[in-house]
N, CA, C and O atoms as a Tripos MOL2 file, in Angstrom:
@<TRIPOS>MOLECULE
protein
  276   275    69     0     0
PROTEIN
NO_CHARGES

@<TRIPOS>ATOM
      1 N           0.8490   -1.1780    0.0000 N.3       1 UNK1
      2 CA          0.0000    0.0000    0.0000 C.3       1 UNK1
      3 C           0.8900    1.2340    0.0000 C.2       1 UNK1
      4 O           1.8110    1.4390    0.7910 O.2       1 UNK1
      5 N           0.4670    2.0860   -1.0590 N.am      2 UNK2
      6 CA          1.6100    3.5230   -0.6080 C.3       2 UNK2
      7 C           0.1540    4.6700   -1.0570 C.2       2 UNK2
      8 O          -0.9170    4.4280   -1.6140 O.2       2 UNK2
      9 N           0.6460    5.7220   -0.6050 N.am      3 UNK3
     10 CA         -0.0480    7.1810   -0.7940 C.3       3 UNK3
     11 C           0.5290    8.1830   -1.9790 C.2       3 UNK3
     12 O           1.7300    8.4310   -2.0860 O.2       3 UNK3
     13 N          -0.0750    8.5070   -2.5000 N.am      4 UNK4
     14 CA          0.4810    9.7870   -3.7860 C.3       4 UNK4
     15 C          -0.8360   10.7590   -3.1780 C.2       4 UNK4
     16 O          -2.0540   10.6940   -3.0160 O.2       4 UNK4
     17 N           0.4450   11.7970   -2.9460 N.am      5 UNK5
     18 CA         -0.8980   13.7920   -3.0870 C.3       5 UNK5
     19 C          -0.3360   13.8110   -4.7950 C.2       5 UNK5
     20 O           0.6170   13.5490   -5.5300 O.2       5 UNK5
     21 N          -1.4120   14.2140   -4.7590 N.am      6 UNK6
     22 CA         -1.7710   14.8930   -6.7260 C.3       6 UNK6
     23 C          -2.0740   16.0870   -6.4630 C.2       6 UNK6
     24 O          -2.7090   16.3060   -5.4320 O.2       6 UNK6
     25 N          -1.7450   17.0310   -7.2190 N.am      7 UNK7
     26 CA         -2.1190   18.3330   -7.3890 C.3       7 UNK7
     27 C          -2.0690   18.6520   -8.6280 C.2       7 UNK7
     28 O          -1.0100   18.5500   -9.2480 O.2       7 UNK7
     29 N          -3.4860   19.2030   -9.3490 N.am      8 UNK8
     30 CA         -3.7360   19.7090  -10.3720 C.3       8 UNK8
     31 C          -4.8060   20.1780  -10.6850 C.2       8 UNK8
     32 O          -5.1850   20.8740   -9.7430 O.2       8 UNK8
     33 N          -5.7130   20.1930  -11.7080 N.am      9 UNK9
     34 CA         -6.8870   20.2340  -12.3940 C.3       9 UNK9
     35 C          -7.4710   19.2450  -12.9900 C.2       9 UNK9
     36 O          -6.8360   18.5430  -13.7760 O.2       9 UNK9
     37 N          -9.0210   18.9820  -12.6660 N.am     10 UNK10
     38 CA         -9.4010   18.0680  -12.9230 C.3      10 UNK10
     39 C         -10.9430   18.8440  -13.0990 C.2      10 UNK10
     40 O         -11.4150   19.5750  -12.2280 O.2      10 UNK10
     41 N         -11.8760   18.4070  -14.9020 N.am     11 UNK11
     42 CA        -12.7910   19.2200  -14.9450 C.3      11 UNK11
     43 C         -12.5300   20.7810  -14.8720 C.2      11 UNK11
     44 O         -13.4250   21.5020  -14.4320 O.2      11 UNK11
     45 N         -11.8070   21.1050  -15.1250 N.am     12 UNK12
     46 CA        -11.4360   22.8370  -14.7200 C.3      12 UNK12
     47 C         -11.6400   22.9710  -13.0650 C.2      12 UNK12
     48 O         -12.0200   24.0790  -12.6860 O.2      12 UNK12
     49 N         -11.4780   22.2080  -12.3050 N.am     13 UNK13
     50 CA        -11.1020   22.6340  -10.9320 C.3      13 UNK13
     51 C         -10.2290   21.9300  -10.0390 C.2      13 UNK13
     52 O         -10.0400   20.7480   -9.7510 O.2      13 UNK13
     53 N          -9.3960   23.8940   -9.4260 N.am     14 UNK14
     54 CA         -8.2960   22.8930   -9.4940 C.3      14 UNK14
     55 C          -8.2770   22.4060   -7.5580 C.2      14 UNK14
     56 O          -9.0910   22.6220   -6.6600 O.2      14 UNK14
     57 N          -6.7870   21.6120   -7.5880 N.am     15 UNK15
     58 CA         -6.8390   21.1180   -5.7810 C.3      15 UNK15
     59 C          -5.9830   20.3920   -5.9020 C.2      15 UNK15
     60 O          -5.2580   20.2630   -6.8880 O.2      15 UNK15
     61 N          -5.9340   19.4360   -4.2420 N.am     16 UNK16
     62 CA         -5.2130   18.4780   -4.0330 C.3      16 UNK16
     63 C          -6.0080   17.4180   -3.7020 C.2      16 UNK16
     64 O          -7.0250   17.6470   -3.0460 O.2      16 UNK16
     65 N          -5.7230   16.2360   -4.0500 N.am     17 UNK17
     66 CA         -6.3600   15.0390   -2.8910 C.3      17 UNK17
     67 C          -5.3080   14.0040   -3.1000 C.2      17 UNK17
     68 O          -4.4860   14.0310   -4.0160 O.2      17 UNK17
     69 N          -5.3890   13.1880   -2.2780 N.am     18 UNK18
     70 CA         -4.6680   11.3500   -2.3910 C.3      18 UNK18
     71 C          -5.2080   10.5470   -2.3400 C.2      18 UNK18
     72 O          -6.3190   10.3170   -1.8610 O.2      18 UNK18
     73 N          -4.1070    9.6530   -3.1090 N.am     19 UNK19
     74 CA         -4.7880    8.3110   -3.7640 C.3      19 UNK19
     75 C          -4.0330    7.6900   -3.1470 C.2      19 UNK19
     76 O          -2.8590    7.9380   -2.8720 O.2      19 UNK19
     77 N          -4.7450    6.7270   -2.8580 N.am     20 UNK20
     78 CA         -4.3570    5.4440   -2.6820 C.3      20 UNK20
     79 C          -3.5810    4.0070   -2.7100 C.2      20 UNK20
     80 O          -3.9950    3.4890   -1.6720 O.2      20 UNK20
     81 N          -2.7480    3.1340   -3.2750 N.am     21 UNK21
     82 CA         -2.0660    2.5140   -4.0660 C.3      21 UNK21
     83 C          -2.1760    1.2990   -3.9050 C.2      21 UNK21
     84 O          -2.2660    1.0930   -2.6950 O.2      21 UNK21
     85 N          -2.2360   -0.0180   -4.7140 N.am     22 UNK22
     86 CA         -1.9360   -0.9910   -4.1560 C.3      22 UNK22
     87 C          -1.8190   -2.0260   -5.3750 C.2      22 UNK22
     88 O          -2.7540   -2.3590   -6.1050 O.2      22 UNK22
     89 N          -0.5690   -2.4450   -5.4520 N.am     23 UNK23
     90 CA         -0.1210   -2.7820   -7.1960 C.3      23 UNK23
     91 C           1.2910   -3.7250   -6.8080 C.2      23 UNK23
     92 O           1.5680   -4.1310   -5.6800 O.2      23 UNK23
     93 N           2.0190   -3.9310   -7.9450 N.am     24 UNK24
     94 CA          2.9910   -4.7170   -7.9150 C.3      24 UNK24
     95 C           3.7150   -4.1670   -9.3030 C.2      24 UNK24
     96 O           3.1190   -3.2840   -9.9200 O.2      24 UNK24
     97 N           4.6120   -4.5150   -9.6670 N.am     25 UNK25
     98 CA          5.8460   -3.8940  -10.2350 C.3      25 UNK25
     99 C           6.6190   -5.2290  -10.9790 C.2      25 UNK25
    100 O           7.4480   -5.8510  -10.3150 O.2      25 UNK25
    101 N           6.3840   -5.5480  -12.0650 N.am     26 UNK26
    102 CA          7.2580   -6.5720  -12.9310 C.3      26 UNK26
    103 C           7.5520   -6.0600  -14.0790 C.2      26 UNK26
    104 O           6.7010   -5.3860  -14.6590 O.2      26 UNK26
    105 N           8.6870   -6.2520  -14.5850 N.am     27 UNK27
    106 CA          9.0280   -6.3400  -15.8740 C.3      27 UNK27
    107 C           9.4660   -4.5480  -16.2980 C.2      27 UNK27
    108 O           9.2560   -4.1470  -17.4420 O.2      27 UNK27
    109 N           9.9490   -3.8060  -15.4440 N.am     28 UNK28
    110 CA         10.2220   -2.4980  -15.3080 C.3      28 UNK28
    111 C           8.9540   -1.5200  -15.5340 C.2      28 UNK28
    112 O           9.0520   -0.3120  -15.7500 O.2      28 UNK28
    113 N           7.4840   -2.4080  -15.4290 N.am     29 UNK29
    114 CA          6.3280   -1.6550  -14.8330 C.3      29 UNK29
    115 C           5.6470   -2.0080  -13.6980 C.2      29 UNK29
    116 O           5.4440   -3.1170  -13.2050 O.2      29 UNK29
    117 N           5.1520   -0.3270  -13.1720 N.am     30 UNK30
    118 CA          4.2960   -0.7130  -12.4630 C.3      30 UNK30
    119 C           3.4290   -0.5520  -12.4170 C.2      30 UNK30
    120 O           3.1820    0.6350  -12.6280 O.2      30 UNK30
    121 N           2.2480   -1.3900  -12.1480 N.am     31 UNK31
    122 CA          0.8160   -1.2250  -12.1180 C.3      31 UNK31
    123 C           0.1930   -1.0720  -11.1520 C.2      31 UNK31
    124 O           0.6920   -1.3140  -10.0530 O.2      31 UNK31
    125 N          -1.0050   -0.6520  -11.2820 N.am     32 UNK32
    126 CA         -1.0640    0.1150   -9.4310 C.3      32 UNK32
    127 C          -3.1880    0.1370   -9.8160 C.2      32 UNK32
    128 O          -3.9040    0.4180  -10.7770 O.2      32 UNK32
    129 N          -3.3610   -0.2880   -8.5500 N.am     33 UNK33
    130 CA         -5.1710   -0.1030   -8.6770 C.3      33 UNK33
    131 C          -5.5280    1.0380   -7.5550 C.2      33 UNK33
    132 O          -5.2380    0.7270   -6.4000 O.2      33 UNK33
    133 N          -6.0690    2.2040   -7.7450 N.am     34 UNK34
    134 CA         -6.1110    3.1580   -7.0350 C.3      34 UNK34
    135 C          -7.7260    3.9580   -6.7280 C.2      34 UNK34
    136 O          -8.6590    3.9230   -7.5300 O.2      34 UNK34
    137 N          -7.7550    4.7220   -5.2440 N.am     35 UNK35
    138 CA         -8.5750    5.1900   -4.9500 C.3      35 UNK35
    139 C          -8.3730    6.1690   -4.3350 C.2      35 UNK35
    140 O          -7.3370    6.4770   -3.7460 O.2      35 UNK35
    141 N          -9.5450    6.8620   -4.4350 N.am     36 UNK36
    142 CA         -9.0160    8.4570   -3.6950 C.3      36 UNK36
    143 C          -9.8290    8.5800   -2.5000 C.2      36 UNK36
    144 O         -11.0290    8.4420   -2.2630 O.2      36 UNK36
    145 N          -8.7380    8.9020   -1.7790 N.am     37 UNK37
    146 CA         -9.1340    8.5210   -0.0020 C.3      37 UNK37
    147 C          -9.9340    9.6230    0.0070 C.2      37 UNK37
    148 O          -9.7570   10.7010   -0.5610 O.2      37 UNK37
    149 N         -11.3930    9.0330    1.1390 N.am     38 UNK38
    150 CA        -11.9380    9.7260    1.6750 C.3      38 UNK38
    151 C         -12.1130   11.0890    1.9740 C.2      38 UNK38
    152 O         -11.4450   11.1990    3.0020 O.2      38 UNK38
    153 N         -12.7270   12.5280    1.6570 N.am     39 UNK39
    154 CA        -12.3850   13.1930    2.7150 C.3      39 UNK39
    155 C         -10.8030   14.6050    2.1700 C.2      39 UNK39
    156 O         -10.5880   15.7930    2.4090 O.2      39 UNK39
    157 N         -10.0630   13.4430    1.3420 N.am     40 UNK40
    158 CA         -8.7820   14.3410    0.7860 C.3      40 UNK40
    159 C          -8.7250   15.6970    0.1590 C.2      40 UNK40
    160 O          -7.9570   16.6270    0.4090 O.2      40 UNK40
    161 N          -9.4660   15.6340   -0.5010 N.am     41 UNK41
    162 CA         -9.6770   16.5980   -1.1590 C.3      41 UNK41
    163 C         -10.0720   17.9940   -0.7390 C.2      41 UNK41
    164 O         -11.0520   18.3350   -0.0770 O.2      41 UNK41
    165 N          -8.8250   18.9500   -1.4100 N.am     42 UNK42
    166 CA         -9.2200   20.6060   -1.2340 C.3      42 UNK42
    167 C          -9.5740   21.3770   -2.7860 C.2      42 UNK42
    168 O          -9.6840   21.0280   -3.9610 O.2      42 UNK42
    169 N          -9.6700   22.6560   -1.9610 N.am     43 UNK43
    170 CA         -9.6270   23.3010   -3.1220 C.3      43 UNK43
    171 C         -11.2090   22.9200   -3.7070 C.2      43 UNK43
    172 O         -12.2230   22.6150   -3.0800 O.2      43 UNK43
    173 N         -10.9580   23.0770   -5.2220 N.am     44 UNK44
    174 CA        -12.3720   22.8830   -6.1160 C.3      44 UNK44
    175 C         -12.0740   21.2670   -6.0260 C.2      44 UNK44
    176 O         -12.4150   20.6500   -7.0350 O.2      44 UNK44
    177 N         -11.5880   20.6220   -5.1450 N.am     45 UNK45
    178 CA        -11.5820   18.9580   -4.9340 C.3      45 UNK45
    179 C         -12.4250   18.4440   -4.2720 C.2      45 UNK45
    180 O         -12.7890   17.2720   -4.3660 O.2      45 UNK45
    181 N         -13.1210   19.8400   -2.9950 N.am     46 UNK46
    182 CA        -13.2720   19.1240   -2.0910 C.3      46 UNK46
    183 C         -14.7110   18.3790   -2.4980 C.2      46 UNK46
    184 O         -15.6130   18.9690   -3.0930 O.2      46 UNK46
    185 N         -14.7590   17.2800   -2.1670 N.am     47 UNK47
    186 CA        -16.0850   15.6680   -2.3200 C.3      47 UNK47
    187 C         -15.3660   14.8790   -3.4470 C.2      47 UNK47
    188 O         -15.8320   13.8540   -3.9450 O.2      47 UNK47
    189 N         -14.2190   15.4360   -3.7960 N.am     48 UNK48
    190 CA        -14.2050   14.0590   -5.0660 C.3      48 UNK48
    191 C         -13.9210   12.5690   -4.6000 C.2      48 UNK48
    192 O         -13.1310   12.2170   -3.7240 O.2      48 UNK48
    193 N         -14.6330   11.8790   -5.2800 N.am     49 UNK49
    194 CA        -14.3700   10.4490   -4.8370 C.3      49 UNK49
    195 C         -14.4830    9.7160   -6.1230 C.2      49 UNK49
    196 O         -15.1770   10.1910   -7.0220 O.2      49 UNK49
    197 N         -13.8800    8.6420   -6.2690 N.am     50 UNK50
    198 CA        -13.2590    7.5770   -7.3450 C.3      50 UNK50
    199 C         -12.2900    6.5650   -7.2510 C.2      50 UNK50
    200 O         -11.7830    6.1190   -6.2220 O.2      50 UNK50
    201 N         -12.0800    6.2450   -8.4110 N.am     51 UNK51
    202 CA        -10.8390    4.9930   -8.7720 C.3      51 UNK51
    203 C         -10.6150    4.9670   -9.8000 C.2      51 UNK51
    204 O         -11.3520    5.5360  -10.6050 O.2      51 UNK51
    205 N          -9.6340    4.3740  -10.1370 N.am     52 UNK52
    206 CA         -8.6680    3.5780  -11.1140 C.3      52 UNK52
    207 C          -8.0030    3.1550  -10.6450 C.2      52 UNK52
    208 O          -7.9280    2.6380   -9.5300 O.2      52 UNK52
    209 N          -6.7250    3.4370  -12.2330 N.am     53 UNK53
    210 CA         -5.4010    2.8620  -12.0910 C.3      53 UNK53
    211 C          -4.3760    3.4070  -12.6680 C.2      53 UNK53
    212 O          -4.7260    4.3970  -13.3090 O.2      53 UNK53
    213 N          -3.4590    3.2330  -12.7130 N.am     54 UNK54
    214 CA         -1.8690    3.7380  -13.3730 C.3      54 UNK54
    215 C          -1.0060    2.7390  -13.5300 C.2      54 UNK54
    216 O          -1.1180    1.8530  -12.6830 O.2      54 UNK54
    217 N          -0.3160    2.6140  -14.2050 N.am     55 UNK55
    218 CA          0.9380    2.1770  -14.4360 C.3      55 UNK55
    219 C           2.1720    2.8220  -15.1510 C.2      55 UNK55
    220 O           1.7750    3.4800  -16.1130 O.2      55 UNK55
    221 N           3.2630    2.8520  -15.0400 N.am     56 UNK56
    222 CA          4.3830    3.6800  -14.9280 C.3      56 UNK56
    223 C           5.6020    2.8760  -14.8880 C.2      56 UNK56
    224 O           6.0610    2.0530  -14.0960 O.2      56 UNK56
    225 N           6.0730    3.5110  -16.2790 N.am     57 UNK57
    226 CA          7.7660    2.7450  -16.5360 C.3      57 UNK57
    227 C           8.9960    3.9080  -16.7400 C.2      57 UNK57
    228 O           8.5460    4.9990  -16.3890 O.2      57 UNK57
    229 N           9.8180    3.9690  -17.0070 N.am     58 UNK58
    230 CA         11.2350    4.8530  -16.8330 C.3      58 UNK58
    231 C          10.6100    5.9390  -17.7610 C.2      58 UNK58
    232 O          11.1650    6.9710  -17.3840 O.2      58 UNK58
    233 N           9.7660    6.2580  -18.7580 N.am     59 UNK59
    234 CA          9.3610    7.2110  -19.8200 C.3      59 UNK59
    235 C           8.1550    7.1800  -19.6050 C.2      59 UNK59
    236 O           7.5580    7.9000  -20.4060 O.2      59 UNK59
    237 N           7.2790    6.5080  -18.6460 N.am     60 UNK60
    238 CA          5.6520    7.6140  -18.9190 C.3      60 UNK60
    239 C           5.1740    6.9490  -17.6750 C.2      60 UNK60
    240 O           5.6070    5.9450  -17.1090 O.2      60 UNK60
    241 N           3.9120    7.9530  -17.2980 N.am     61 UNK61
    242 CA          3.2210    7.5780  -16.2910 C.3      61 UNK61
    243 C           1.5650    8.0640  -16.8040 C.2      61 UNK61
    244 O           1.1140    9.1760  -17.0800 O.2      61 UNK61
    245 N           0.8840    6.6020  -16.7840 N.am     62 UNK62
    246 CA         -0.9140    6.8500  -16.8810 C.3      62 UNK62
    247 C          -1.6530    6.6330  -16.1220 C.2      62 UNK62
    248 O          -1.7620    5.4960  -15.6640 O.2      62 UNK62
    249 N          -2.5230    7.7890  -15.6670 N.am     63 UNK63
    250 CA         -3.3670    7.8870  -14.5490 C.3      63 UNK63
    251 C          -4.7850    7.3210  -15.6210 C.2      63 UNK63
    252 O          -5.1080    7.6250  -16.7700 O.2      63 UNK63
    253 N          -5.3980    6.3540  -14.5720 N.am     64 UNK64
    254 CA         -7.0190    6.4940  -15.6560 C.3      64 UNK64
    255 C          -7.9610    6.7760  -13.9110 C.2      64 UNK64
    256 O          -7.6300    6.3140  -12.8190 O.2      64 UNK64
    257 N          -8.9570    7.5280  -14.1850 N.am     65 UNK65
    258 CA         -9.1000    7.9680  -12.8930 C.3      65 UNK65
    259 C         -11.0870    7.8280  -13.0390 C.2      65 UNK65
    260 O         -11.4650    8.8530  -13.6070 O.2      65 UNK65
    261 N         -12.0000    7.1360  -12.7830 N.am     66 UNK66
    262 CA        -13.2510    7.0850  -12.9730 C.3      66 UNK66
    263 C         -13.7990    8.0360  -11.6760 C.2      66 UNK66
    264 O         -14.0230    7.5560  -10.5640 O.2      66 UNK66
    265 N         -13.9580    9.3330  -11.9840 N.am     67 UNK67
    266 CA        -14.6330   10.1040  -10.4980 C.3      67 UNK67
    267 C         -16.1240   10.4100  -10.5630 C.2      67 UNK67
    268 O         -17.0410   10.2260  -11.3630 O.2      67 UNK67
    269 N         -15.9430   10.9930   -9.2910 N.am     68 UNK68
    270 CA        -17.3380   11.8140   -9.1290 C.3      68 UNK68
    271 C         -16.9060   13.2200   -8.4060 C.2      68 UNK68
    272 O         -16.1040   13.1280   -7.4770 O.2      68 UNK68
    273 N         -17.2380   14.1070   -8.6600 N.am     69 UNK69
    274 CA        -16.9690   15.7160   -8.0010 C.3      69 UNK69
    275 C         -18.0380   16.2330   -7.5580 C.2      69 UNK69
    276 O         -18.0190   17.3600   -7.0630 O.2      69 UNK69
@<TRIPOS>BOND
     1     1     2 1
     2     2     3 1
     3     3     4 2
     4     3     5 am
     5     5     6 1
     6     6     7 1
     7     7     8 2
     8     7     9 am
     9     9    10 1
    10    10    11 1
    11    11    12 2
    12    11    13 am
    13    13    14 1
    14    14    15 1
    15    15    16 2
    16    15    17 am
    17    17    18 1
    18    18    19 1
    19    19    20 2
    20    19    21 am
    21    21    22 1
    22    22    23 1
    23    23    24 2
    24    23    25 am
    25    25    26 1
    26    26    27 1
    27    27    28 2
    28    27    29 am
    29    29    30 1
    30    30    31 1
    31    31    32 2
    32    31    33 am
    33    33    34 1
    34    34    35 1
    35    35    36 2
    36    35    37 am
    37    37    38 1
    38    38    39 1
    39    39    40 2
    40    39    41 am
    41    41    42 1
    42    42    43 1
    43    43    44 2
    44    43    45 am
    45    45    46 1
    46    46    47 1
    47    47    48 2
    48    47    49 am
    49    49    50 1
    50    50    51 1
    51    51    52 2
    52    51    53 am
    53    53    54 1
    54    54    55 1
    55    55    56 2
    56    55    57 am
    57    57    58 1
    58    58    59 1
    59    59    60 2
    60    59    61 am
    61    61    62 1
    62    62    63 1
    63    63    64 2
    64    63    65 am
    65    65    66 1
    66    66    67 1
    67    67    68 2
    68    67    69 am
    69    69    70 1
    70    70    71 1
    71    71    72 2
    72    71    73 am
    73    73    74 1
    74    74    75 1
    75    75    76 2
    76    75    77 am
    77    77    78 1
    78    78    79 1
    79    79    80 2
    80    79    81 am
    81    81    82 1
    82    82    83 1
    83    83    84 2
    84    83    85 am
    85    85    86 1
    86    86    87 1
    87    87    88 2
    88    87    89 am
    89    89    90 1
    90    90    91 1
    91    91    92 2
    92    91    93 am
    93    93    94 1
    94    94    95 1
    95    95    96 2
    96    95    97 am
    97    97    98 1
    98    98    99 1
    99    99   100 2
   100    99   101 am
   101   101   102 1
   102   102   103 1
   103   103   104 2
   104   103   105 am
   105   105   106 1
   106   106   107 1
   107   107   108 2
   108   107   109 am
   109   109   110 1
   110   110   111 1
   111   111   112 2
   112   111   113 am
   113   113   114 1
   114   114   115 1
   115   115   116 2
   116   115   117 am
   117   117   118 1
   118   118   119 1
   119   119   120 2
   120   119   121 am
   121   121   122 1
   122   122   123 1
   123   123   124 2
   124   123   125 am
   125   125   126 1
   126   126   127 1
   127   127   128 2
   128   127   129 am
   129   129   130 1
   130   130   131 1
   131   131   132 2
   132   131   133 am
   133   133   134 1
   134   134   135 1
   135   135   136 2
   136   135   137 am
   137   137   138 1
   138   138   139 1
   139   139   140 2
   140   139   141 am
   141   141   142 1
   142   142   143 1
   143   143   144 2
   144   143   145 am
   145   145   146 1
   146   146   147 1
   147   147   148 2
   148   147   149 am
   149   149   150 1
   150   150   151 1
   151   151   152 2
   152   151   153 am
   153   153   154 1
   154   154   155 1
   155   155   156 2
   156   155   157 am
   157   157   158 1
   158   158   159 1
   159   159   160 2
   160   159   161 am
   161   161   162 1
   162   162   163 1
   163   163   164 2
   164   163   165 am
   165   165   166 1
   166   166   167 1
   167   167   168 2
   168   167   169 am
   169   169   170 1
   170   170   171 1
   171   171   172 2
   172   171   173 am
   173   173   174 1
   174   174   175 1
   175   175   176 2
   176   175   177 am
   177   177   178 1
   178   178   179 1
   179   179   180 2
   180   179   181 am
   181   181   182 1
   182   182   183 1
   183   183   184 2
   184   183   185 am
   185   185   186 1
   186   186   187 1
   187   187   188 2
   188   187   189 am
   189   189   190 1
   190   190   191 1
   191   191   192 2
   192   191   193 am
   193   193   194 1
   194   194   195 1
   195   195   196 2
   196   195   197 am
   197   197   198 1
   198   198   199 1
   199   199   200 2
   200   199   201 am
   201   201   202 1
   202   202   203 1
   203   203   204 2
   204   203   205 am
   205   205   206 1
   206   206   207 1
   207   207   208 2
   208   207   209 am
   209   209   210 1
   210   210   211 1
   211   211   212 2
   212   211   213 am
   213   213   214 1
   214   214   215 1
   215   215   216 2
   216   215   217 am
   217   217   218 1
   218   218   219 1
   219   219   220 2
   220   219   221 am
   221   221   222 1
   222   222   223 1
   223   223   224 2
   224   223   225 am
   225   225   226 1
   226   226   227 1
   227   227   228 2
   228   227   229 am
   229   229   230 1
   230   230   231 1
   231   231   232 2
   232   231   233 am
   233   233   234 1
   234   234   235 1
   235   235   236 2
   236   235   237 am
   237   237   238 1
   238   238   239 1
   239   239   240 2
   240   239   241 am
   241   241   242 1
   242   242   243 1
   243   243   244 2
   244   243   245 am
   245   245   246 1
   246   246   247 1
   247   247   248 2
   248   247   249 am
   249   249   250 1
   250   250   251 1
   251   251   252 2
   252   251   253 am
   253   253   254 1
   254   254   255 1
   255   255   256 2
   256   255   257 am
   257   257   258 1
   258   258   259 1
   259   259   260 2
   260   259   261 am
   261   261   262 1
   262   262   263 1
   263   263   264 2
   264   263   265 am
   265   265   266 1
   266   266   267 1
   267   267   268 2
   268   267   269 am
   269   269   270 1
   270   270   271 1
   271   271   272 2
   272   271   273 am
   273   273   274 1
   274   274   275 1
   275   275   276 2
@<TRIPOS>SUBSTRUCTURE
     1 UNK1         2 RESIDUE 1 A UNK
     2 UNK2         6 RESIDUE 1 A UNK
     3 UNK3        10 RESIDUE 1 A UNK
     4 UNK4        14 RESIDUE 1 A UNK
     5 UNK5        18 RESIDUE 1 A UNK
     6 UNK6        22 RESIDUE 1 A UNK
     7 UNK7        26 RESIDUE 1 A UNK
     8 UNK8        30 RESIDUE 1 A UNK
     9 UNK9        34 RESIDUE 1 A UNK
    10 UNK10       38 RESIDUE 1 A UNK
    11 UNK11       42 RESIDUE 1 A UNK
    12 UNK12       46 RESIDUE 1 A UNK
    13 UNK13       50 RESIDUE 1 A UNK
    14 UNK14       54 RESIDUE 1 A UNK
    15 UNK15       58 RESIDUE 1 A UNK
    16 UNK16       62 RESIDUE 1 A UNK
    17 UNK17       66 RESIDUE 1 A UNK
    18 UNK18       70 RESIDUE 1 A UNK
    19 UNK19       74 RESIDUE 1 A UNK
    20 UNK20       78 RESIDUE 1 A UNK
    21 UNK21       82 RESIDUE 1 A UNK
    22 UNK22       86 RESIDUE 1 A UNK
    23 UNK23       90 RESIDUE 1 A UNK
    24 UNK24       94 RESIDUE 1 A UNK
    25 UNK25       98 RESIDUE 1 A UNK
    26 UNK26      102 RESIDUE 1 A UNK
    27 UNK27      106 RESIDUE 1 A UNK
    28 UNK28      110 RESIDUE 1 A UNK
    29 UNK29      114 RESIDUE 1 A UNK
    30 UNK30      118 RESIDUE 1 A UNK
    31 UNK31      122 RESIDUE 1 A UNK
    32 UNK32      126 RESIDUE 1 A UNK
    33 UNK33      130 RESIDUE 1 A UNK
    34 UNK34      134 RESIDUE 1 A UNK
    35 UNK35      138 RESIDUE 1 A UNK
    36 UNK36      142 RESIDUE 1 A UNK
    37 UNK37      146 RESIDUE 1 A UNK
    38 UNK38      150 RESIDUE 1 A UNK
    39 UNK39      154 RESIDUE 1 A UNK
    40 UNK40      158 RESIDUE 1 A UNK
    41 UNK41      162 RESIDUE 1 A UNK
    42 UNK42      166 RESIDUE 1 A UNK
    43 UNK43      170 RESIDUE 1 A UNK
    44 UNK44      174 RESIDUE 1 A UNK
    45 UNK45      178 RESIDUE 1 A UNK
    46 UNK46      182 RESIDUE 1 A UNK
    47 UNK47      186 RESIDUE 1 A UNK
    48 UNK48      190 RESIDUE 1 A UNK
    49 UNK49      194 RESIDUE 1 A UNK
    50 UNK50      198 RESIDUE 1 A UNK
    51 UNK51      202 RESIDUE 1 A UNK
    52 UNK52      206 RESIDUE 1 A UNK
    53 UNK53      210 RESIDUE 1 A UNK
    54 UNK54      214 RESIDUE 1 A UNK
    55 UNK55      218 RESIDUE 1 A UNK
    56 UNK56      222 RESIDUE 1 A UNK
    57 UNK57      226 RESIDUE 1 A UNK
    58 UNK58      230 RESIDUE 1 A UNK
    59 UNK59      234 RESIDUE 1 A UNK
    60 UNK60      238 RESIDUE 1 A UNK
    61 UNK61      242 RESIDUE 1 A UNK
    62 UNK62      246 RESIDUE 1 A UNK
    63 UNK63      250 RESIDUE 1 A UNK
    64 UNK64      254 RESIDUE 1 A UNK
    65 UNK65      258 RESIDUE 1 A UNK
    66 UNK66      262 RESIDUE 1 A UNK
    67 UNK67      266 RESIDUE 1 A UNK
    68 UNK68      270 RESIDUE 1 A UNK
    69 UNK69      274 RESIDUE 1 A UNK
């Protein structure tokens, strides 16, 4: 399990919240199934709640993120 704060824009509003993590790492990727904790969220964040996932190798990182705001 690990934590990521994100900060950006999402929908044109912007904030912080954290996600969640919980994935494994083979083959110089990692894949990761994620949720956005409870409660995290500021800014034009605050109520967002959702999931996905990401995975991330030495040249890119993809967030896919299914919310609600």
């Amino acid at each position: 399990v690990g934590y990521e704060q994100v900060t950006g824009t999402l929908a044109g509003r912007e904030g912080t919240f954290v996600l969640e993590a919980r994935g494994e790492h083979s083959g110089g990727v990692a894949r990761t199934d994620v949720r956005v904790v409870p409660d995290s969220g500021t800014g034009g964040l605050v109520g967002l709640r959702g999931e996905g996932s990401h995975a991330a190798d030495a040249m890119e990182y993809t967030l896919t993120l299914d919310y609600d705001l």
